[in-house]
C-alpha positions as CSV (number, residue, x, y, z in Angstrom):
1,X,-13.3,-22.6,-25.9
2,X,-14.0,-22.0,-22.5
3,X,-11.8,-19.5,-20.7
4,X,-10.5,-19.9,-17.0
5,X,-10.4,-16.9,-15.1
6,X,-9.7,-17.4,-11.5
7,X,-8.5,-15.7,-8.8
8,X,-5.2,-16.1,-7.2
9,X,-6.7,-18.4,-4.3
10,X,-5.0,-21.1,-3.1
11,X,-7.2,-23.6,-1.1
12,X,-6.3,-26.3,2.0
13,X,-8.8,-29.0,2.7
14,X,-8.4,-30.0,6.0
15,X,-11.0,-33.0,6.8
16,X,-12.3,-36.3,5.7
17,X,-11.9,-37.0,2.3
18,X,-13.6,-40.6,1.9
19,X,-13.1,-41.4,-1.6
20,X,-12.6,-41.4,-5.2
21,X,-14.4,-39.1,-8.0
22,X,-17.4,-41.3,-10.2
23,X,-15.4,-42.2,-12.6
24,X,-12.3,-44.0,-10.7
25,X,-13.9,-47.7,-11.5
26,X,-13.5,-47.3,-14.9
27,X,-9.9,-46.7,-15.1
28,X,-9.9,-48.7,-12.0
29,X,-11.7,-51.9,-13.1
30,X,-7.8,-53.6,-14.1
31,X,-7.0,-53.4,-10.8
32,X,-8.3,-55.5,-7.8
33,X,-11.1,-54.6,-5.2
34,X,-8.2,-54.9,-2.8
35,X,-6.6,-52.2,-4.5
36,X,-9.5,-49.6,-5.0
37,X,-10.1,-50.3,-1.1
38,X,-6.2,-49.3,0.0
39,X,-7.1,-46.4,-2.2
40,X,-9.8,-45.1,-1.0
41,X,-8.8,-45.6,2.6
42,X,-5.3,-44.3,2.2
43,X,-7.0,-40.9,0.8
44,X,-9.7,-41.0,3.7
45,X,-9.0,-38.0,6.3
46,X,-6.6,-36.5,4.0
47,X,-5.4,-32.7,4.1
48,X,-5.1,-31.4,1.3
49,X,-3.2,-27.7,0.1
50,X,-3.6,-26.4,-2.9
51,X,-0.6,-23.6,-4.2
52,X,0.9,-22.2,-7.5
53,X,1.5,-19.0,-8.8
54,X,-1.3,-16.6,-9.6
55,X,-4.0,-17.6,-12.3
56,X,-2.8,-21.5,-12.2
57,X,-6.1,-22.4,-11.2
58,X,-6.3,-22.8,-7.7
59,X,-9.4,-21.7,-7.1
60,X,-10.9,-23.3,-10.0
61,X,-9.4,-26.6,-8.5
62,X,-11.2,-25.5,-5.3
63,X,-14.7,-25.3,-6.9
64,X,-13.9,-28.1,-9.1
65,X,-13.8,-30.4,-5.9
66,X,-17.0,-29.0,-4.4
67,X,-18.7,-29.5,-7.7
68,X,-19.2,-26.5,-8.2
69,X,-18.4,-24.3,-11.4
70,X,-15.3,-22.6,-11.8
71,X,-15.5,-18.7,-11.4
72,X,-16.0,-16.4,-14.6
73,X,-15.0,-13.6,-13.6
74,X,-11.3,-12.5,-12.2
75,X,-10.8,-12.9,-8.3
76,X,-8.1,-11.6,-6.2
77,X,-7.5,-12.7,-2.8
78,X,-4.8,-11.1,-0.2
79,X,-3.8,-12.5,2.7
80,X,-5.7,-15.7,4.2
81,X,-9.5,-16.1,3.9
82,X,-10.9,-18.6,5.5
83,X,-13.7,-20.2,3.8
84,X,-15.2,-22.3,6.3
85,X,-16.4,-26.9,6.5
86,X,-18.2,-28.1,3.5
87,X,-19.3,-30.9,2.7
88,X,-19.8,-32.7,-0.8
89,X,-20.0,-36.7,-2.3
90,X,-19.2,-38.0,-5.5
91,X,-21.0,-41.5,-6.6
92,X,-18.6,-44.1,-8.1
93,X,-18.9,-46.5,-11.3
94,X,-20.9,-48.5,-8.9
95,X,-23.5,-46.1,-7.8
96,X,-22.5,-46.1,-4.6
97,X,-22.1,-42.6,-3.0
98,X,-18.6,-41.3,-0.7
99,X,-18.7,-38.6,1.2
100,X,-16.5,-35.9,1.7
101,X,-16.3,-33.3,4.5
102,X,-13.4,-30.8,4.7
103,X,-13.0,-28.7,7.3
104,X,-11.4,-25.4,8.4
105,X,-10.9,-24.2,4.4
106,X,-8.0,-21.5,3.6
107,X,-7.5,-19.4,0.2
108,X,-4.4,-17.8,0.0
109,X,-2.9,-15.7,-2.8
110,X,-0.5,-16.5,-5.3
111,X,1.4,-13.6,-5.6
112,X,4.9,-13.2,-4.6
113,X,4.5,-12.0,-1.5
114,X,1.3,-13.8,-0.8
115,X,4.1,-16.6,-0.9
116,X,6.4,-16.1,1.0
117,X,3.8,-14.6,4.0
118,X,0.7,-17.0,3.8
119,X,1.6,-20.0,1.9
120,X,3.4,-21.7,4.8
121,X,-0.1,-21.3,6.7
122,X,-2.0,-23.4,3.8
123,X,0.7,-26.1,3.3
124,X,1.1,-26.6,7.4
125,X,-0.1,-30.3,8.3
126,X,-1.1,-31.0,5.2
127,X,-0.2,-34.6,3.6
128,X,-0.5,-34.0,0.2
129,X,0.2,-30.5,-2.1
130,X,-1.0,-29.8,-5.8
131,X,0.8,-27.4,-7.1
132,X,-0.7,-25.9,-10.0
133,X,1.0,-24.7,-13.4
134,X,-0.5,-23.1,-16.3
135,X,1.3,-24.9,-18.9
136,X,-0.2,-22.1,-21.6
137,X,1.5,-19.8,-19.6
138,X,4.6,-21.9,-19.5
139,X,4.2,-22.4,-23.8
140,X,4.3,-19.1,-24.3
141,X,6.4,-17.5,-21.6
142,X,8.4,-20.4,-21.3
143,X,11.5,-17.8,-19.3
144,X,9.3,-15.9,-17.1
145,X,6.9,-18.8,-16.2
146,X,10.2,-21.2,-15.2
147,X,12.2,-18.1,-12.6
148,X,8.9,-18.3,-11.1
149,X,9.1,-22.2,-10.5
150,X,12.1,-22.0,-9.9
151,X,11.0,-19.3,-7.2
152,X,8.4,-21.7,-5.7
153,X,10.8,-24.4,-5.7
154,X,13.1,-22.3,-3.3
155,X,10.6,-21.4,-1.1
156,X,9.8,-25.2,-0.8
157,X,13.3,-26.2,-0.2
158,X,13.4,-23.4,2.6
159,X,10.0,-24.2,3.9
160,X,10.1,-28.6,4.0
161,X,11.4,-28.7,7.3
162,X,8.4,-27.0,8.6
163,X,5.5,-29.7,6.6
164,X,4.5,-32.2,8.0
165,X,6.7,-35.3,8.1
166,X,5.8,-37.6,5.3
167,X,3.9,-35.0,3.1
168,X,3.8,-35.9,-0.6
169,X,3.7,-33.1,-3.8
170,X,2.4,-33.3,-6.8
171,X,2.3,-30.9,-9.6
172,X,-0.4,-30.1,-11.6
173,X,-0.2,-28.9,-15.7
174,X,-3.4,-27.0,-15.9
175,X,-5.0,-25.5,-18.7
176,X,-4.6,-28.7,-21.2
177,X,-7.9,-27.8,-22.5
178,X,-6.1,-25.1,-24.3
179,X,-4.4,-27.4,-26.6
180,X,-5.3,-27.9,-30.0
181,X,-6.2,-31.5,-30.8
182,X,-9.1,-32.5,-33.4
183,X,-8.7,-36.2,-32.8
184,X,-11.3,-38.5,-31.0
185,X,-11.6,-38.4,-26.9
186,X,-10.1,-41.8,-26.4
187,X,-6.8,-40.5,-28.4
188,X,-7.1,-37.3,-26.6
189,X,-5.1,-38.3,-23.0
190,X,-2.3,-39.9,-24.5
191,X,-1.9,-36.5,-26.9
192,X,-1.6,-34.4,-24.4
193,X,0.7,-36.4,-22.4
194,X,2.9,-36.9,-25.5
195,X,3.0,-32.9,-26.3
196,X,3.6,-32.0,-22.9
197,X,6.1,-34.5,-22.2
198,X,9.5,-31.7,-22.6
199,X,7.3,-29.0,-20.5
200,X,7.2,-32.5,-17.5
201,X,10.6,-33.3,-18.0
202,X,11.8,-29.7,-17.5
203,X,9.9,-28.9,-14.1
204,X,10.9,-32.4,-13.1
205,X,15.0,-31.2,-13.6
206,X,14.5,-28.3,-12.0
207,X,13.4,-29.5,-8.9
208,X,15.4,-32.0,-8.7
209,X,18.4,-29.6,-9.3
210,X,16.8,-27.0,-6.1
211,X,14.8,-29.7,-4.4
212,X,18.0,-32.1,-3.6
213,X,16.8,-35.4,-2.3
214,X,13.6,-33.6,-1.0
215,X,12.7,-33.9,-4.9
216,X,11.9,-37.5,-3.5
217,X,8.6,-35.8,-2.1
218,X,7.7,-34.7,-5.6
219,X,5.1,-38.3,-6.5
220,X,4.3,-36.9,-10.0
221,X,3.6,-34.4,-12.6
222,X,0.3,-34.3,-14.4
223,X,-1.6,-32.4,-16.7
224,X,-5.2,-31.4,-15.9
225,X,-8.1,-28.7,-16.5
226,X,-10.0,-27.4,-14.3
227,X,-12.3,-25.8,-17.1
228,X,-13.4,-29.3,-19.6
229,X,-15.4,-31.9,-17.4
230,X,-14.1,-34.9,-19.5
231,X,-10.5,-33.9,-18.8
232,X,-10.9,-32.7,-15.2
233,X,-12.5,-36.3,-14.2
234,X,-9.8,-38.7,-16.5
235,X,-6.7,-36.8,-14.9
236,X,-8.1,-36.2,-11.3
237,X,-8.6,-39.6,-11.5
238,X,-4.9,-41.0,-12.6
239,X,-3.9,-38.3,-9.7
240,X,-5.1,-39.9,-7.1
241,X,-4.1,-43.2,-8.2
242,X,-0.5,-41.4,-8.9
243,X,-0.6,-40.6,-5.2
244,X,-1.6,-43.4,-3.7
245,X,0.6,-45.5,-6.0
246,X,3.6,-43.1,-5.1
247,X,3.4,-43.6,-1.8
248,X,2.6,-46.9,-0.8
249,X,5.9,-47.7,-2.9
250,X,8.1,-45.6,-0.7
């Protein structure tokens, strides 16, 4: 199995982004063209931050939406690196191709301090947040991996009044691709939601409990991986829907 190492980067996408991933139609195709078209234009000219603790997958996440490969070896980031505009597109179930341009790209570390002195500089004006946990992390360290949400979570609470009016979070399970499962691919999304239902509930109490009724901001919790193709597309997918859904329901 493919190992993620990544560097403790956390990226903001400030730009354009036009559209859906290529495979949005076919979980999609249920819902009405009316619906896919609120989506896609409630996501145009998004910003976008990406946070979480070090080795979440933040910068995987970062190259995963530039289509590019996650990094295999170990990067470390201090402080606020800007990456600079790119500019990517994604075809969807009908062919037809959306482009993206983000602009003005930030990487910030996920370290402690990289937290408390550069984070607020990613999340500023942004409309939505991921933010990333490794749930293997969590499986294993389940005491050490929680402080540090728990951690986050406070710095949130303390740092909400400074976001952007409106601005949505949604937080991201990563590393499901490390769970064992032997069954077929169409019985492989609801297994993983079903195993990692206690880890969801847990992170959903707890921010609740520090978050107050800013938990409100908090649309959904999702698993993901940034490292298996198949599981990146089928979960970015429900999370944008997630989003959109979320939202529009406030």
């Amino acid at each position: 199995m493919a190992k993620e190492k990544e560097g403790m980067i956390a990226g903001i996408f400030k730009g354009v982004l036009g559209g859906l991933i290529k495979d949005l139609l076919k979980d999609a195709a249920k819902r009405t063209p009316s619906f896919v078209k609120s989506l896609k234009s409630w996501w145009y000219g998004k910003t976008i931050a990406i946070i979480g603790p070090t080795a979440s997958g933040k910068n995987s996440m970062f190259s995963r939406i530039k289509k590019e490969q996650p990094p295999a070896e170990y990067i470390q980031t201090r402080g606020a690196d800007e990456v600079g505009d790119f500019k990517f597109s994604w075809r969807l179930g009908d062919g037809s191709p959306v482009e993206f341009n983000c602009k003005k790209s930030i990487n910030v570390g996920g370290e402690h301090d990289e937290r408390d002195r550069v984070w607020a500089q990613a999340c500023a004006g942004a409309d939505v947040i991921f933010y990333l946990v490794d749930i293997k992390q969590l499986k294993e360290e389940p005491s050490s991996t929680l402080d540090r949400i728990r951690g986050d979570f406070r710095w949130m609470a303390e740092k909400f009044r400074d976001f952007k009016a409106g601005v949505v979070v949604q937080i991201l399970m990563n590393k499901v691709d490390e769970l064992d499962f032997t069954g077929s691919l169409e019985d492989q999304r609801q297994h993983i939601l079903d195993v990692l239902k206690d880890e969801s509930d847990r992170i959903h109490d707890i921010a609740r409990k520090i978050l107050g009724a800013r938990s409100a901001s908090i649309v959904g919790i999702s698993p993901i991986s940034m490292i298996d193709d198949y599981l990146f597309d089928v979960f970015f997918v429900d999370v944008l829907s997630t989003v959109f859904s979320k939202v529009n329901q406030k």
